[in-house]
N, C-alpha and C positions, 0 to 999 in steps of 0.2 A: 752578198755573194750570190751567184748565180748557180744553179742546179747542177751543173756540169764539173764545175769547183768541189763538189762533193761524190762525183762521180768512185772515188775508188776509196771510201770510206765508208760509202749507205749500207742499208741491207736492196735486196733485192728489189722491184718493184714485179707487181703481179703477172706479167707477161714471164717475165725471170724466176721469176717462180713455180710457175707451170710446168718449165722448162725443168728445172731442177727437180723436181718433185717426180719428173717420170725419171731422170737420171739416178735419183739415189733410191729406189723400189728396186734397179737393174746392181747395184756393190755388194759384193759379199758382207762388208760390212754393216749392211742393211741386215742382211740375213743371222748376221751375227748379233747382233744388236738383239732382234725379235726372240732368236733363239733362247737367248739369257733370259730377257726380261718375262716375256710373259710364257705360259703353259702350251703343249704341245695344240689342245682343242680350240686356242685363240689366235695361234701365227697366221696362220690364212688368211681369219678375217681381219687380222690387224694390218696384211699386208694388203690385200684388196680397199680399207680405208683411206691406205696413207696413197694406193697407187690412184684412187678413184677421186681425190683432193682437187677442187678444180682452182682453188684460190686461197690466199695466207692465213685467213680464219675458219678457211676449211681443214688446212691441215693443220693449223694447230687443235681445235676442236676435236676433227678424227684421230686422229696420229699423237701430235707432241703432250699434249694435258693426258692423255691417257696413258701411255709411255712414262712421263714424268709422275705421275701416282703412283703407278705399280713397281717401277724402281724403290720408292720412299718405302710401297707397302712390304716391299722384297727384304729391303738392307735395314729397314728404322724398324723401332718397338712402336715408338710412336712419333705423331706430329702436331703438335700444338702452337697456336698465336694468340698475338696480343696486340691491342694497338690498331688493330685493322679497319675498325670502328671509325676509327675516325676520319677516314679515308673516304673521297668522294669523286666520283668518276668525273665531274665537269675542274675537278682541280689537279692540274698533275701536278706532277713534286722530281726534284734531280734527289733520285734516292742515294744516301751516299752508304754505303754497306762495307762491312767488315766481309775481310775474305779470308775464308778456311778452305775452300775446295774451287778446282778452277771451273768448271762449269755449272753444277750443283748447287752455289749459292744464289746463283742468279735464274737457275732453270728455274726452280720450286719457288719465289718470290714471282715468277712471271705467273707458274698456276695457281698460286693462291689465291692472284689479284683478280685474276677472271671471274670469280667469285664477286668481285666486287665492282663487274664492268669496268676495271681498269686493265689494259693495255699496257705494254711494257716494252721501251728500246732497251739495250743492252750492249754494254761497249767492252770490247775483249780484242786485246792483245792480238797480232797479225802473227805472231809463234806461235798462235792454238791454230792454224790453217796448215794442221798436219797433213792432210788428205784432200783431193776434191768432196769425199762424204762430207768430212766434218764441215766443209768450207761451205757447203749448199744447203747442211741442216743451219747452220747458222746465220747465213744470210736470207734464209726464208724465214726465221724466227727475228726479224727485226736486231739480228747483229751490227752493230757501229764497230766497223775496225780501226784499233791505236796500233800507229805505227810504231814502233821500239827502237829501230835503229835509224842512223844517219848521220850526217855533217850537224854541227850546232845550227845551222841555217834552215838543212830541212827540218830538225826536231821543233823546231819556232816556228815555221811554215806550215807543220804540218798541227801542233797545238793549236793557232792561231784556226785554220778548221777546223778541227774536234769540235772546238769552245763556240765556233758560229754554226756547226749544224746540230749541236747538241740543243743550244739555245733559241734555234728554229723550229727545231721537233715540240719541244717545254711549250714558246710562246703561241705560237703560229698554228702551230701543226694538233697541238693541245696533247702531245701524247708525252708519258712520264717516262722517264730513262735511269739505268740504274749504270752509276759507276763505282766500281773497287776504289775504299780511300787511301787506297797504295797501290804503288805497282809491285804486282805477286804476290803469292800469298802471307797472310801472315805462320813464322816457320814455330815462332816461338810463345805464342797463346798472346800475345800484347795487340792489339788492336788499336793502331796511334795511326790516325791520319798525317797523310804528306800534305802540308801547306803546300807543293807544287803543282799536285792535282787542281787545287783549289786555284791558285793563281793562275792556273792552264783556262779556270774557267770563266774568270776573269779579264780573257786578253780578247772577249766580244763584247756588246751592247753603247751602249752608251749612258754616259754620269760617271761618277764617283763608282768607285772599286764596290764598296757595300753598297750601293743600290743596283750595280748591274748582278753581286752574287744572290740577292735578296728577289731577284727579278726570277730567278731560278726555284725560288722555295727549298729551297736544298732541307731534305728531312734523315737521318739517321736512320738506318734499316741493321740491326743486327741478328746472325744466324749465334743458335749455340746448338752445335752436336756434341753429343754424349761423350763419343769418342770420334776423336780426330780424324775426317777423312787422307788416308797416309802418311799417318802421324809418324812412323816409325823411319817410313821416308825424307821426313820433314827433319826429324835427329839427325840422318844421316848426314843432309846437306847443310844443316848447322855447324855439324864436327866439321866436316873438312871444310867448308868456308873458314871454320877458325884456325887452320894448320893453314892453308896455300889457297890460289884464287879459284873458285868454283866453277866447273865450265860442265854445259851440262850437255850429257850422253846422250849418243843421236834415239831417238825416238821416245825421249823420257818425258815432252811433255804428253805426249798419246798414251805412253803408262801411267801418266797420274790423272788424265782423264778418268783413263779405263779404273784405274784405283779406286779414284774415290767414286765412280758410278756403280762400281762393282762391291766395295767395300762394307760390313758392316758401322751401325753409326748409332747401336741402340739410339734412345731418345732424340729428338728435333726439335727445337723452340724458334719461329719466328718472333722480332719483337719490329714492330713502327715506332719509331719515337719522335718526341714532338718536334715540328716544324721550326728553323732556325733564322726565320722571317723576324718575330719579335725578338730572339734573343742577339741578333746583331745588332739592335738599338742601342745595344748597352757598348759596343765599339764605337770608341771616341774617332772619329773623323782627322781628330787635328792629329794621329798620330802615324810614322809612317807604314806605306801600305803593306809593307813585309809585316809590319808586326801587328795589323789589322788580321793578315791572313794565321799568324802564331794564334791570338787568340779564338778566333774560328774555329782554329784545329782541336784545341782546350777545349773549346763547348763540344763541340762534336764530339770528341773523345771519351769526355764525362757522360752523355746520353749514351754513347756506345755501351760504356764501363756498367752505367747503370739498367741498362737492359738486356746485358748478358745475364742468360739464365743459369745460375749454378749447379751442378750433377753432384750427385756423392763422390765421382772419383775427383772435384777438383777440390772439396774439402778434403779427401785424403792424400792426393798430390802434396796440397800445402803443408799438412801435417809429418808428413814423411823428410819430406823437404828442409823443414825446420827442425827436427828430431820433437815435435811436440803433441799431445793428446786436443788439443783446442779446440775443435770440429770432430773429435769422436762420434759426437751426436747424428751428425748427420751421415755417417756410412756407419755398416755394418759387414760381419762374417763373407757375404753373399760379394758386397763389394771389393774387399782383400782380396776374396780368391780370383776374381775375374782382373784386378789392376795387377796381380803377380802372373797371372798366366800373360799378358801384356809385355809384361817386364822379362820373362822367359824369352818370346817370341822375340823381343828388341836386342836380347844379349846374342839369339843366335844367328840375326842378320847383320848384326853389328862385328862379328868375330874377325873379318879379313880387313878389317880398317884401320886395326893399329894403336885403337884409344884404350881405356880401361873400363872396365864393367863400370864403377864409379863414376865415372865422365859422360858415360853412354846413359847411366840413370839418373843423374842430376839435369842432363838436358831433357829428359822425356818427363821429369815430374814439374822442371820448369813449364814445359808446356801446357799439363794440366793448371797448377798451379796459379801461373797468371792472372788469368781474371781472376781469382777470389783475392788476390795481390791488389787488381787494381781498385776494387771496388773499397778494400779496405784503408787505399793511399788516400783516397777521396771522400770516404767517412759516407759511402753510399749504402742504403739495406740491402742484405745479403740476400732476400726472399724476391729481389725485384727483378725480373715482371714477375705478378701474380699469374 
């Protein structure tokens, strides 16, 4: 495909970015932005960095890494990785990631990586282009836009590019790309890859189905926050998806932006997990390619599973859940009271919707819950990542 084929997908190139970068120093929601995040004796010069920017690793350098630190250092206790080690800037990898939060799992994976002169495209939904801001912070930071809507023709049309400038950036271009292994977030703590993504990324190169997704290095990347970036929001849209069909309220993706940038999220665990190059050897070829992509989905899922890093409140989720003592050991006093002041706060956003307090807290301890669910369906150590 030719460079013009990918015209209303790319991120930005540097001239367009110049551009942009003097455009969003001038939106209030610039100024909004600064205001939150850092202290009243740094806005200045925060804003003089990002307006003085002359190029895409300028601003991310002045501006977006700095920005995305003092956020984590703002709303997290802490932030810790694993895995990262192994990582090497002349090898990119199609990170495939669990998503909890829509911008935030993949902002803080792009700064970590810096750390390790890796580089990071990032492919997000064309429903997060709430704004001209958001749209020009995003395409200067190496945004790849998925289109959502259309005809069965354009959704195939427009996959069939994702999957050849995705694999352009990978091969070619040598830069690593990070895609959600679903579309949207996960609502209910289960982190289960769509085979469709998968097979979206398989509709470019050439060969056999496993040698063209094997050509990508596709590696496992999972976030584990403490506490769910708008988790309580996340209940809500569970409930009523299960009463009637969910359609959602005009400017709600910009409030769970704002949510989960703004929200606290005690503790933060990045985990890398290993590379899914040799574990495709073990997919038999002679079988058909839908069920090549199921069992993909299964490995991926299991390194997900087992690199979610466990909290106390999700051995107490479980415990509560089940009516059982099993995991006492791992929470304490300190924990209770902070997972019932949670459970307060969820009964009384929940009151005008019609469910039952039981209904409203069997879905929120679901959500903790979950991973120490999955990790126990698959007979994984509960302590992993170290």
């Amino acid at each position: 495909m030719e460079e013009m084929d990918f015209e209303n997908i790319r991120p930005y190139n540097e001239a367009e970015a110049r551009e942009a970068i003097q455009r969003i120093v001038k939106q209030h929601e610039f100024n909004s932005v600064l205001s939150f995040v850092f202290s009243k004796d740094k806005v200045e010069t925060m804003r003089a960095r990002a307006a003085g920017s002359k190029s895409i690793s300028d601003f991310q350098k002045n501006f977006m890494r700095p920005l995305v630190r003092e956020i984590v250092k703002k709303t997290a206790e802490s932030l810790s990785i694993s895995g990262f080690n192994t990582l090497h800037p002349d090898e990119p990898h199609l990170f495939i990631g669990n998503h909890r939060d829509i911008t935030l799992d993949s902002s803080i994976l792009a700064t970590l990586l810096t750390d390790y002169n890796i580089s990071l495209g990032i492919t997000w939904g064309d429903n997060l282009m709430v704004s001209p801001f958001v749209t020009d912070l995003g395409k200067i930071n190496r945004m790849i836009t998925v289109f959502r809507e259309g005809s069965r023709r354009d959704m195939l049309l427009n996959s069939q590019k994702l999957s050849a400038y995705i694999r352009r950036l990978i091969t070619k271009e040598k830069l690593s790309v990070w895609i959600a292994q679903r579309k949207g977030r996960a609502k209910n703590g289960n982190d289960k890859t769509d085979p469709g993504v998968l097979k979206m990324l398989s509709l470019s190169g050439e060969g056999k189905q496993t040698a063209k997704l094997q050509e990508l290095d596709i590696c496992p990347v999972c976030v584990s926050y403490e506490w769910e970036p708008c988790d309580i929001q996340k209940v809500k849209e569970v409930f009523i998806a299960s009463k009637k069909n969910y359609i959602k309220s005009e400017n709600e993706d910009l409030n769970s932006i704002l949510g989960g940038v703004m929200g606290q999220k005690g503790r933060i665990h990045y985990a890398i997990g290993k590379s899914m190059k040799q574990e495709m050897s073990k997919i038999s070829p002679e079988i058909p390619n839908n069920e090549q992509l199921q069992q993909l989905s299964r490995m991926i899922d299991v390194e997900m599973f087992k690199n979610f890093k466990l909290w106390p409140n999700n051995f107490l989720a479980w415990d509560l859940l089940n009516n059982s003592s099993k995991f006492k050991s791992y929470y304490g006093t300190k924990e209770v009271k902070a997972f019932d002041k949670k459970i307060e706060m969820l009964l009384e956003e929940t009151k005008s919707l019609g469910g039952t307090d039981e209904e409203f807290i069997r879905l929120y301890l679901s959500l903790y819950a979950q991973p120490l669910q999955n990790k126990l369906n698959h007979q994984l150590p509960l302590n992993s990542p170290l």
